[in-house]
VEXVOBA-597877 format. One record per residue (C-alpha): residue in one letter; residue number from 1; y negated, x, z. Coordinates in Angstrom, 3 decimals. Example, Ala and Ser with C-alpha at 12.3 -4.5 7.8 and 13.67 -1.06 7.14 Angstrom:
2
   aa     i         yy         xx         zz
    A     1      4.500     12.300      7.800
    S     2      1.060     13.670      7.140
***
This chain:
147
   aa     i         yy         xx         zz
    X     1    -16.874   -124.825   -121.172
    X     2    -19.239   -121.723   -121.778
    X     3    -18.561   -118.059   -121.773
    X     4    -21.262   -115.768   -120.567
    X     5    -20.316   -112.384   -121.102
    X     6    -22.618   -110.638   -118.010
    X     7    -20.641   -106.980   -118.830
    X     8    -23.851   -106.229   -120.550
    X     9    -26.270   -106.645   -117.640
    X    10    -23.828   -105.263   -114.805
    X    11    -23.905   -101.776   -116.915
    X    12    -28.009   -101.511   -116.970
    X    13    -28.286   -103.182   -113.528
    X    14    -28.279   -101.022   -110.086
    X    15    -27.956   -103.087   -106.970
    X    16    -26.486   -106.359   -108.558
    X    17    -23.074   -105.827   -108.135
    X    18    -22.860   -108.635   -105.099
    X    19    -24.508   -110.751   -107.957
    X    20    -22.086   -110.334   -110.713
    X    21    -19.124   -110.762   -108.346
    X    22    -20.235   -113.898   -107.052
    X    23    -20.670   -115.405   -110.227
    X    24    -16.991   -113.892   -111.991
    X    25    -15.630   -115.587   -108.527
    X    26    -17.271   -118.562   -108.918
    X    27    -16.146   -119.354   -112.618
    X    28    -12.573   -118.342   -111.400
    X    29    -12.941   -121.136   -108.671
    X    30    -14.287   -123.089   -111.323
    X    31    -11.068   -122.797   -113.325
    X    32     -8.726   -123.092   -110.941
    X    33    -10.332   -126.570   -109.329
    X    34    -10.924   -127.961   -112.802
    X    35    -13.541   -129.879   -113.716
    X    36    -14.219   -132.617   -111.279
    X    37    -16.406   -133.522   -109.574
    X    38    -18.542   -132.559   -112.331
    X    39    -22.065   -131.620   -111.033
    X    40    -25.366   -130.152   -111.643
    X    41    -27.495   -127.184   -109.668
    X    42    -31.183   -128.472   -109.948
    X    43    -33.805   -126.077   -108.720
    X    44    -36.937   -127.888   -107.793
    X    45    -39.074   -124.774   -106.987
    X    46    -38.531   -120.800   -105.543
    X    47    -37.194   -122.390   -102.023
    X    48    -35.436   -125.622   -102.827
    X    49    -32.155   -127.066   -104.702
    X    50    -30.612   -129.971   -105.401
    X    51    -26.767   -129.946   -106.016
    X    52    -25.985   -133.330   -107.424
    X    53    -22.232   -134.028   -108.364
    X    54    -20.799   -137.453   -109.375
    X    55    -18.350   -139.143   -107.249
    X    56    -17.931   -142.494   -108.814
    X    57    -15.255   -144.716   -106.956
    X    58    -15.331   -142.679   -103.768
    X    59    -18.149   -144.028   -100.894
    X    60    -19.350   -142.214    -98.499
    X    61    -16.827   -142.838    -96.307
    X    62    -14.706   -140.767    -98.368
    X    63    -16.552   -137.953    -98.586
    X    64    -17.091   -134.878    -95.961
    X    65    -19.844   -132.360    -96.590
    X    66    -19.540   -129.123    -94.404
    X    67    -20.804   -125.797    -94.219
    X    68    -19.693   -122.427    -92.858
    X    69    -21.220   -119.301    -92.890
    X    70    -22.515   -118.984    -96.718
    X    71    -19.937   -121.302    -98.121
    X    72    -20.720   -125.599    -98.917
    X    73    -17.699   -127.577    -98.967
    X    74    -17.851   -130.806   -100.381
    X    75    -14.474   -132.800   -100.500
    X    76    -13.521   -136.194   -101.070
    X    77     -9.952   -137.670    -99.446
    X    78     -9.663   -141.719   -100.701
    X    79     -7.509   -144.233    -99.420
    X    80     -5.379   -145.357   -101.823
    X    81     -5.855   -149.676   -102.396
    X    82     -3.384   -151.788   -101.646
    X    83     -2.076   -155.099   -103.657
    X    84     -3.581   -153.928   -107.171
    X    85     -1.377   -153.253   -109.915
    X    86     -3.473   -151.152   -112.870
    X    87     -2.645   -151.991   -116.440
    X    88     -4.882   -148.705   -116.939
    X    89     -6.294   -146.104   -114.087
    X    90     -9.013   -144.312   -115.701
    X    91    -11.421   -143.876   -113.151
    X    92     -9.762   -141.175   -110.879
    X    93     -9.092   -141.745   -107.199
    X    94     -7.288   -138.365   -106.962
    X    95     -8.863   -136.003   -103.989
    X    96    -11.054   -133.353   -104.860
    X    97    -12.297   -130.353   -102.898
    X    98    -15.688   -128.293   -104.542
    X    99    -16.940   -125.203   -102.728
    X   100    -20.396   -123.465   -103.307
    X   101    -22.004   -120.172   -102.040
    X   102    -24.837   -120.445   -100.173
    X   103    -27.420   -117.488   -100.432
    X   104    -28.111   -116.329    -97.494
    X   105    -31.031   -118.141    -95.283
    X   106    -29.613   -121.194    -97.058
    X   107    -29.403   -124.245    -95.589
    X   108    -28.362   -127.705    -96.516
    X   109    -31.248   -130.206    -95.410
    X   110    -30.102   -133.212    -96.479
    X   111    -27.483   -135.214    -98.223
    X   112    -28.205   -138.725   -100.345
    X   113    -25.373   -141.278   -102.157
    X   114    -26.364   -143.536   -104.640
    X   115    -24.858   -145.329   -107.771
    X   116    -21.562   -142.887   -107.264
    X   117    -24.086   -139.632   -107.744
    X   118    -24.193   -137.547   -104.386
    X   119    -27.237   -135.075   -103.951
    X   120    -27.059   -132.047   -101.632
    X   121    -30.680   -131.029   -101.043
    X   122    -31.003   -126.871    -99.962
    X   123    -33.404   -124.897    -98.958
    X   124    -33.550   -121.160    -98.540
    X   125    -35.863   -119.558    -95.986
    X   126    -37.368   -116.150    -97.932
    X   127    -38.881   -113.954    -94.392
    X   128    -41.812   -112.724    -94.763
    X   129    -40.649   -109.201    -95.351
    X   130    -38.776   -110.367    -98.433
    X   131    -42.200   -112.205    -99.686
    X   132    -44.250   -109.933   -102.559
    X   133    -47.709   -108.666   -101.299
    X   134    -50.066   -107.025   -102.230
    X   135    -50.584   -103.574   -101.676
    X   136    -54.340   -102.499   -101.288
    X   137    -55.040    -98.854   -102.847
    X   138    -57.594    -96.675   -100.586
    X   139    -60.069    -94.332   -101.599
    X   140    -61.578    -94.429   -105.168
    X   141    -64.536    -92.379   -105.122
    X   142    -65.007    -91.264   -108.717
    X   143    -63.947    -87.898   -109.641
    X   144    -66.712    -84.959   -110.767
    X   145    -66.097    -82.574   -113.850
    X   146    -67.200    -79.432   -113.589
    X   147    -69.227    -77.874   -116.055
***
């Protein structure tokens, strides 16, 4: 597992401190839930994300994705089969819950399952006050020296 020491940027950064929080939090979740499902955060541009985690032997059946407030919960519950009696279990059945914050304006769009790989598609709205523009600069008449 990597170690990012952010100390560095939370001294020389005003504002940020949500930021830095939410990120020590997250790698404590991270080591208290261990390390499965593992999963990846994919961002395909400034609005949209795909969280893709693998789930091999659970369907969809077994999994619920839900959301609340800025907080995804994906967890996975499997029935345990009947009649088989395992010389070796290596791929795990055991449940799993995985929890990510959202930003906020984010939204999960859409959810796909295929080949034991689930993908959480986001999107985050960004208003229009939050959007850069430009700012035009009036006047610019040039300026006379006297003499």
């Amino acid at each position: 597992m990597r170690n990012y020491d952010l100390s560095t940027f939370s001294r020389s950064s005003v504002g940020f401190e949500p930021f830095f929080s939410l990120l020590s939090g997250a790698h404590n979740r991270l080591e208290s839930e261990g390390n499965f499902p593992p999963y990846d955060i994919i961002r395909k541009d400034e609005t949209n994300y795909v969280i893709r985690l693998a789930v091999a032997g659970f369907a969809p059946r077994d999994i619920n994705i839900t959301t609340q407030q800025n907080l995804l919960t994906v967890a996975g519950r499997k029935e345990p089969e009947q009649g088989h009696h395992y010389l070796h279990e290596g791929i795990t059945s055991n449940d799993f819950e995985r929890q990510f914050s959202l930003a906020d304006k984010g939204e999960v769009t859409n959810a796909n399952y295929e080949n034991g790989i689930l993908e959480i598609e986001l999107h985050k709205e960004i208003p229009e006050a939050a959007k850069p523009r430009k700012i035009s600069i009036k006047g610019g008449g040039a300026h006379k020296l006297l003499s």
